[in-house]
Backbone as CSV, one residue per row, in Angstrom:
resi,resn,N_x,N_y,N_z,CA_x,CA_y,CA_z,C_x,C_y,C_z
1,UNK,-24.104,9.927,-51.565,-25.301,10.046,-50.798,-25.372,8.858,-49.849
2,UNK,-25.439,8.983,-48.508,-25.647,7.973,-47.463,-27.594,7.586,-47.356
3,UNK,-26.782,6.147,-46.866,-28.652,5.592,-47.240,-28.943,4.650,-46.423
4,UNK,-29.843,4.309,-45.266,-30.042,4.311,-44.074,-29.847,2.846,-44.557
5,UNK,-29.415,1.871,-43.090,-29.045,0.549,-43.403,-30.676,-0.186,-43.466
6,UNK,-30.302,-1.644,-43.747,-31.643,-2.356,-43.947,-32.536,-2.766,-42.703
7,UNK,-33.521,-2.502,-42.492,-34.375,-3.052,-41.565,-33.674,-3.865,-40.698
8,UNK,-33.419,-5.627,-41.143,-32.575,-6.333,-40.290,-31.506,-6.274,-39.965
9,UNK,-30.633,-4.958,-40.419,-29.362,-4.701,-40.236,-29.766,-3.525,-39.108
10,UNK,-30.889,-3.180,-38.608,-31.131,-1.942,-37.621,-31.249,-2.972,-36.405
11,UNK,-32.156,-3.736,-36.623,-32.436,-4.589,-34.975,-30.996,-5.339,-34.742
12,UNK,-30.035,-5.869,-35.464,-28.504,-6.761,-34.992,-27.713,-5.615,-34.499
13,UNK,-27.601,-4.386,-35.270,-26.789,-3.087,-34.572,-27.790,-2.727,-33.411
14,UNK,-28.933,-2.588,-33.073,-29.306,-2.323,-32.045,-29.615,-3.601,-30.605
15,UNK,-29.099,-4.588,-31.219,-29.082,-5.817,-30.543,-27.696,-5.660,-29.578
16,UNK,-26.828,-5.438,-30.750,-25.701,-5.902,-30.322,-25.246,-4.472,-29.089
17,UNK,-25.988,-3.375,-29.198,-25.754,-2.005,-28.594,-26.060,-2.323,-27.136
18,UNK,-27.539,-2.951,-27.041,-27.908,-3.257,-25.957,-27.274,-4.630,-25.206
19,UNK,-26.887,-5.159,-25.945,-25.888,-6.694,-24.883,-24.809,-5.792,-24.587
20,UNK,-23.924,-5.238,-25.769,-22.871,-4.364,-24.505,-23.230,-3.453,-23.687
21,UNK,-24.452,-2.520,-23.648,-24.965,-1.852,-22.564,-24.907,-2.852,-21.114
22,UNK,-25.645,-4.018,-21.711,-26.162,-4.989,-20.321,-24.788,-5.096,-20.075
23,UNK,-23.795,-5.680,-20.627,-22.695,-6.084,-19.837,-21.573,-5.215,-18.946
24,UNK,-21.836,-3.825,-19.918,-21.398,-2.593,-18.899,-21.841,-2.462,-17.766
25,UNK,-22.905,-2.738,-17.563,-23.395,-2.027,-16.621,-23.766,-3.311,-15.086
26,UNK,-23.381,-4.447,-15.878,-23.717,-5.695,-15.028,-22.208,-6.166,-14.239
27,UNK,-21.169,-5.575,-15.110,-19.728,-5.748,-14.550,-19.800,-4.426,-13.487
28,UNK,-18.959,-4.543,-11.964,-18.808,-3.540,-11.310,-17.507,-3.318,-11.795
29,UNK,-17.151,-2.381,-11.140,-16.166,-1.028,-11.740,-14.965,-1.695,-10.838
30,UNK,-13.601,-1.681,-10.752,-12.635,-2.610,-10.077,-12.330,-1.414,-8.864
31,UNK,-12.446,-1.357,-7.626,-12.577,-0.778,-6.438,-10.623,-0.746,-5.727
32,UNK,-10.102,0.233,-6.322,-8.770,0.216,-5.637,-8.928,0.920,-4.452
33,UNK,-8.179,0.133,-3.373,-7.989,1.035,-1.854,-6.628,1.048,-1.759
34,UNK,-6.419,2.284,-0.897,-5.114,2.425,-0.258,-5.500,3.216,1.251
35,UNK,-4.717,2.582,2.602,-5.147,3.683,3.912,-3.798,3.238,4.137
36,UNK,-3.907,4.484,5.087,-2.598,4.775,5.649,-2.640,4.969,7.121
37,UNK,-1.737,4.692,7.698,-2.089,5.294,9.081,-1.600,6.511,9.582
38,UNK,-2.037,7.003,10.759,-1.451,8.475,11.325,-0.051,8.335,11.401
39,UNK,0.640,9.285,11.272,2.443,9.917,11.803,2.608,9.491,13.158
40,UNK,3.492,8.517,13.301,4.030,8.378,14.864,4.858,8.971,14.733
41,UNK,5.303,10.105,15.950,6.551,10.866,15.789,6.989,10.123,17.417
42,UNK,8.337,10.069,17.102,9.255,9.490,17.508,10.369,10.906,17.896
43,UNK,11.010,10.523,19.537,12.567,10.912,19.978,12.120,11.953,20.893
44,UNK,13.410,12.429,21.065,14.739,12.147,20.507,15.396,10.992,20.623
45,UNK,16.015,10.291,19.714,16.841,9.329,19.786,18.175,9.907,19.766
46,UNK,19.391,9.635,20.384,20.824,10.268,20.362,20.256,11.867,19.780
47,UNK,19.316,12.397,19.621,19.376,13.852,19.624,18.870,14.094,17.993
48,UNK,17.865,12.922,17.951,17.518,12.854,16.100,15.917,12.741,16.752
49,UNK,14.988,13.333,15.527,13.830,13.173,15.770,13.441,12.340,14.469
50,UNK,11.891,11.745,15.128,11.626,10.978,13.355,10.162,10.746,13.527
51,UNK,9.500,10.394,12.653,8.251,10.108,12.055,8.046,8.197,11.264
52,UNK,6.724,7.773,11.539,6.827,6.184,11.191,5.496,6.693,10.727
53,UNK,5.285,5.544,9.560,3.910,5.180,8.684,3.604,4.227,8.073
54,UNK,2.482,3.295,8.224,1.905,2.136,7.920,1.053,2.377,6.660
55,UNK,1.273,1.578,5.672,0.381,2.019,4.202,0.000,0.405,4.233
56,UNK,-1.591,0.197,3.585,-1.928,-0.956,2.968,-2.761,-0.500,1.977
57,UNK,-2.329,-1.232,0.514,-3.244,-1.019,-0.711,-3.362,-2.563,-1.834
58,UNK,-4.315,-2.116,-2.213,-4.756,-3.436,-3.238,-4.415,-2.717,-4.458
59,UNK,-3.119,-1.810,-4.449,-2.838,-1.293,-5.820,-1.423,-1.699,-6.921
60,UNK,-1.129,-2.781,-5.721,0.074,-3.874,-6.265,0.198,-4.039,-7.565
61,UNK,1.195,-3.684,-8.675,1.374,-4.139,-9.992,0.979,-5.664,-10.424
62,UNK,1.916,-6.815,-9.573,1.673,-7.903,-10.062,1.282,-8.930,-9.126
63,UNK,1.062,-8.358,-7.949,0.333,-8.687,-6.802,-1.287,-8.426,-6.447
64,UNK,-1.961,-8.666,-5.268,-3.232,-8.641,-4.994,-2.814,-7.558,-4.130
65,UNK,-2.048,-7.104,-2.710,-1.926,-6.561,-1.930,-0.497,-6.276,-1.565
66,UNK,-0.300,-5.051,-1.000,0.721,-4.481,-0.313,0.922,-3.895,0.713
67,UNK,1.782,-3.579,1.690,1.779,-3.210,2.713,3.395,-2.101,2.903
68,UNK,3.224,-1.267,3.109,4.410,-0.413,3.470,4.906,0.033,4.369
69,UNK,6.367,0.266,4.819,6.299,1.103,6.065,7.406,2.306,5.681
70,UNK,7.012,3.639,6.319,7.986,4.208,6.305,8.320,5.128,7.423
71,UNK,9.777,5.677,7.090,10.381,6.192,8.149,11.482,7.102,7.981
72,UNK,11.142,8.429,8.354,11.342,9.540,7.874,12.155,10.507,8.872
73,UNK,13.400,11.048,8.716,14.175,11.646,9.968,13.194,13.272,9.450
74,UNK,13.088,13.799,11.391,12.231,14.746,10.901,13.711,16.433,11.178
75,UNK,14.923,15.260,11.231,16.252,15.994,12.067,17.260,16.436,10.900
76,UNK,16.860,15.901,9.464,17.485,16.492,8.304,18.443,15.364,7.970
77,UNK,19.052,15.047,6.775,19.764,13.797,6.667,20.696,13.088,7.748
78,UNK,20.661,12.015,7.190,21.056,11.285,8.414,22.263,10.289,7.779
79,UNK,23.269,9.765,8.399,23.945,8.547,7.786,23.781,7.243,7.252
80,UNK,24.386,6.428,7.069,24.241,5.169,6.336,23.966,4.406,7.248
81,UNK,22.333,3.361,7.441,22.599,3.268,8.248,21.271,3.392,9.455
82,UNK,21.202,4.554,9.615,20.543,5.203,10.557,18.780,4.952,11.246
83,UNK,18.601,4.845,9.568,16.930,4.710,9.355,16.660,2.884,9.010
84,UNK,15.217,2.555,9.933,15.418,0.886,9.233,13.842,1.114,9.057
85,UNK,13.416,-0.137,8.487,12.092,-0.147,8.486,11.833,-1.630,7.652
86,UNK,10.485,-1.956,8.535,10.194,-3.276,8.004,8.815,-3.425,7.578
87,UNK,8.207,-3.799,6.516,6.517,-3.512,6.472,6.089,-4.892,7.155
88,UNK,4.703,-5.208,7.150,4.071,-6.150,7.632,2.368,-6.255,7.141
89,UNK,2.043,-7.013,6.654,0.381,-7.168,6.599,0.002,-7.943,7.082
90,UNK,-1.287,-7.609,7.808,-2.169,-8.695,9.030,-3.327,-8.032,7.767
91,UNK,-4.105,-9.685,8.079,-5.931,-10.300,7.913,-5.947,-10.402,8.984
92,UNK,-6.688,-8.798,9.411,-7.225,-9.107,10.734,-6.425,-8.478,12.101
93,UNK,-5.932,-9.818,12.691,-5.110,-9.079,13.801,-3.969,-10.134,13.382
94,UNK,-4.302,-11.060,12.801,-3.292,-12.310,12.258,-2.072,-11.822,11.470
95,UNK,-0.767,-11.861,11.459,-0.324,-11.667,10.591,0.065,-12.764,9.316
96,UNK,-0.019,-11.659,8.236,-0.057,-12.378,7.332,1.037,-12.975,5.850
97,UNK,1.679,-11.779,6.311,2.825,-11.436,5.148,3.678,-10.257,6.106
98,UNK,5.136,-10.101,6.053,6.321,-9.753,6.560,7.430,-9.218,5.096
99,UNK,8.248,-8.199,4.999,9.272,-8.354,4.552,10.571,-8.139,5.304
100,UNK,11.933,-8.380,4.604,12.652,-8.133,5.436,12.834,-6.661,5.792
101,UNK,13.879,-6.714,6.859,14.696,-5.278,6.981,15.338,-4.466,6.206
102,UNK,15.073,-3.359,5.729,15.530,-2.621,5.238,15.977,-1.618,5.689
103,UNK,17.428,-0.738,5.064,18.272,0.262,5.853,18.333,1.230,4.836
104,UNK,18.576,2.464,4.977,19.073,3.426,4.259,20.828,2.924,3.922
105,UNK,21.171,2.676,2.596,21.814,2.343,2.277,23.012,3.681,2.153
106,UNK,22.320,4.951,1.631,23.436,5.848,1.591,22.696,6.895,2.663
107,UNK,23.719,8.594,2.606,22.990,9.428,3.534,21.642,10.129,3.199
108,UNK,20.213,9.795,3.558,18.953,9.988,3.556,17.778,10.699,5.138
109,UNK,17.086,10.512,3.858,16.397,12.022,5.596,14.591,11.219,5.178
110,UNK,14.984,10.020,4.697,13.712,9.171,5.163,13.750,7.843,4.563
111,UNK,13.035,6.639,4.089,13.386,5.644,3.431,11.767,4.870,3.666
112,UNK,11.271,4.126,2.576,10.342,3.619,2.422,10.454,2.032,1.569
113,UNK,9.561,1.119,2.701,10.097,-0.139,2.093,8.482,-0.885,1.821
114,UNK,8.168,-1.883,1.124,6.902,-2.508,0.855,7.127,-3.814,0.615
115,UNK,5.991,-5.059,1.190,6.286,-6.301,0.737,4.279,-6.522,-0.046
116,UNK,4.858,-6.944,-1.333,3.790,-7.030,-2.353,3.760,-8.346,-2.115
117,UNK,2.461,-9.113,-1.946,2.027,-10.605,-1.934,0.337,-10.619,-2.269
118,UNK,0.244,-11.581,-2.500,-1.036,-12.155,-3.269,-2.154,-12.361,-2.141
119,UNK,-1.793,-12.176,-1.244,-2.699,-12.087,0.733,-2.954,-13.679,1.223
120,UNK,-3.894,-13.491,2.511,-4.165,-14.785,2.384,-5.709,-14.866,2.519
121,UNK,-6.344,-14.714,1.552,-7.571,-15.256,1.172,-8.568,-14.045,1.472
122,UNK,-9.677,-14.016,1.109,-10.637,-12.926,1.531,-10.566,-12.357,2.804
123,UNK,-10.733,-11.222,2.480,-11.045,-10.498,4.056,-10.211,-9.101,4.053
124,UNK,-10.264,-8.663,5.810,-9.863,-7.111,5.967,-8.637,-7.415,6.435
125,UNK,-7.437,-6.251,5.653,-6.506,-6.084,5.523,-5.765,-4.769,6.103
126,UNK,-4.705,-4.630,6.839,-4.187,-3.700,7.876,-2.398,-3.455,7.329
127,UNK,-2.297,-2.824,7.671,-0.389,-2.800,7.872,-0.216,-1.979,9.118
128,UNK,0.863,-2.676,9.128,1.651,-2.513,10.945,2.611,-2.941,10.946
129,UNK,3.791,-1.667,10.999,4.976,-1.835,10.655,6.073,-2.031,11.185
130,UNK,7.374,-1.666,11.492,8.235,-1.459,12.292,9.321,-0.825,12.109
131,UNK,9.699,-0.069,12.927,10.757,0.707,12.295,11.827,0.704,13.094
132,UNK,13.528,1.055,13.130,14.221,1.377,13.644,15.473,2.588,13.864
133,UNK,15.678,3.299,14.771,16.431,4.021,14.635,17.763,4.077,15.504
134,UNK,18.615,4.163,15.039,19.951,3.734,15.324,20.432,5.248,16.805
135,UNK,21.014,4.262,17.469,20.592,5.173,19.045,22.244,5.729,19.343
136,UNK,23.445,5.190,18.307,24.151,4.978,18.783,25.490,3.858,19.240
137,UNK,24.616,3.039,19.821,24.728,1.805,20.337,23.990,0.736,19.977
138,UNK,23.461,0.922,18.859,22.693,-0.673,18.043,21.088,0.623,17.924
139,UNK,19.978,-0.270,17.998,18.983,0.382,17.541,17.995,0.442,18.406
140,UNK,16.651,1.413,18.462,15.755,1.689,19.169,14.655,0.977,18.268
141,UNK,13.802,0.133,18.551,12.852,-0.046,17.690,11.601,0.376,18.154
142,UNK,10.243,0.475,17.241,9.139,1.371,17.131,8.015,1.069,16.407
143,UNK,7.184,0.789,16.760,6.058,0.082,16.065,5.335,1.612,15.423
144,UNK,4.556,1.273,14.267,3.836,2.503,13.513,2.702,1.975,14.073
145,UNK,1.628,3.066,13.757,0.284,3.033,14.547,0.037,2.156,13.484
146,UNK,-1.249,1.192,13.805,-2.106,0.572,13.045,-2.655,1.160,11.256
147,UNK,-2.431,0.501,10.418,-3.234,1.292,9.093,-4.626,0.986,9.450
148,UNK,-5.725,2.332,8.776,-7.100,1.648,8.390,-7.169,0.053,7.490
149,UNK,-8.167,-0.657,8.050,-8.588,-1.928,7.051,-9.136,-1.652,5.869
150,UNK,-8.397,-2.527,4.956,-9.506,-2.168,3.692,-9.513,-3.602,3.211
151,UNK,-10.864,-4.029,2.502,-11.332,-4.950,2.295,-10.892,-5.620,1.004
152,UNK,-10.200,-6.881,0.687,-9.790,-7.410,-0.470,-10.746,-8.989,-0.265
């Protein structure tokens, strides 16, 4: 037979119900963003068409922020080689963080690269990327449209 707890054992369980209520509800909820920017379509280059895209998110594993770029043949695989792409994050219009160049290493029909960093300090955050496509004769390069800002 169950048998209701003691008086002062009702107000500490109902004490303790309401401090974790308060603290639920006094912590905000952790706000992940990610924007992307529109499809730049690109070419013909030597007779290849392609597509560029700027990503920024505060959804970094062991980082605060990230920034991506990618770059996508819209002409069906392509060689080793072919496709480059570099990400970039600006605070602001400033830039802030860069990674290097990256290439499609084997034959691919797009390639996506990201540089994860810790930012630099409060504020609105963009990616703006760069991409390259091989013309032939060395490379054509191509800026991606601006990402939306999102606030870290």
């Amino acid at each position: 037979m169950r048998t209701s707890p003691k008086p002062g054992r009702r107000r500490i369980v109902a004490a303790a119900a309401l401090v974790g209520l308060t603290l639920g509800l006094a912590t905000p909820p952790a706000l992940a963003a990610t924007a992307s920017s529109p499809l730049g379509y690109i070419g013909p280059i030597a007779g290849k068409n392609y597509s560029n895209q700027a990503v920024v998110s505060d959804q970094s594993v062991n980082y605060n922020l990230y920034a991506a770029t990618r770059n996508n043949s819209r002409s069906g695989n392509l060689p080793t080689g072919y496709l480059g792409a570099r990400p970039r994050l600006y605070k602001g219009t400033s830039l802030c963080s860069q990674g290097a160049w990256y290439y499609n290493t084997g034959t691919a029909s797009g390639i996506s690269t990201s540089r994860h960093t810790n930012g630099c300090g409060r504020g609105s955050y963009n990616s703006y990327g760069v991409t390259r496509h091989y013309n032939g004769n060395g490379y054509d390069s191509y800026y991606t449209f601006r990402s939306p800002s999102i606030r870290y």
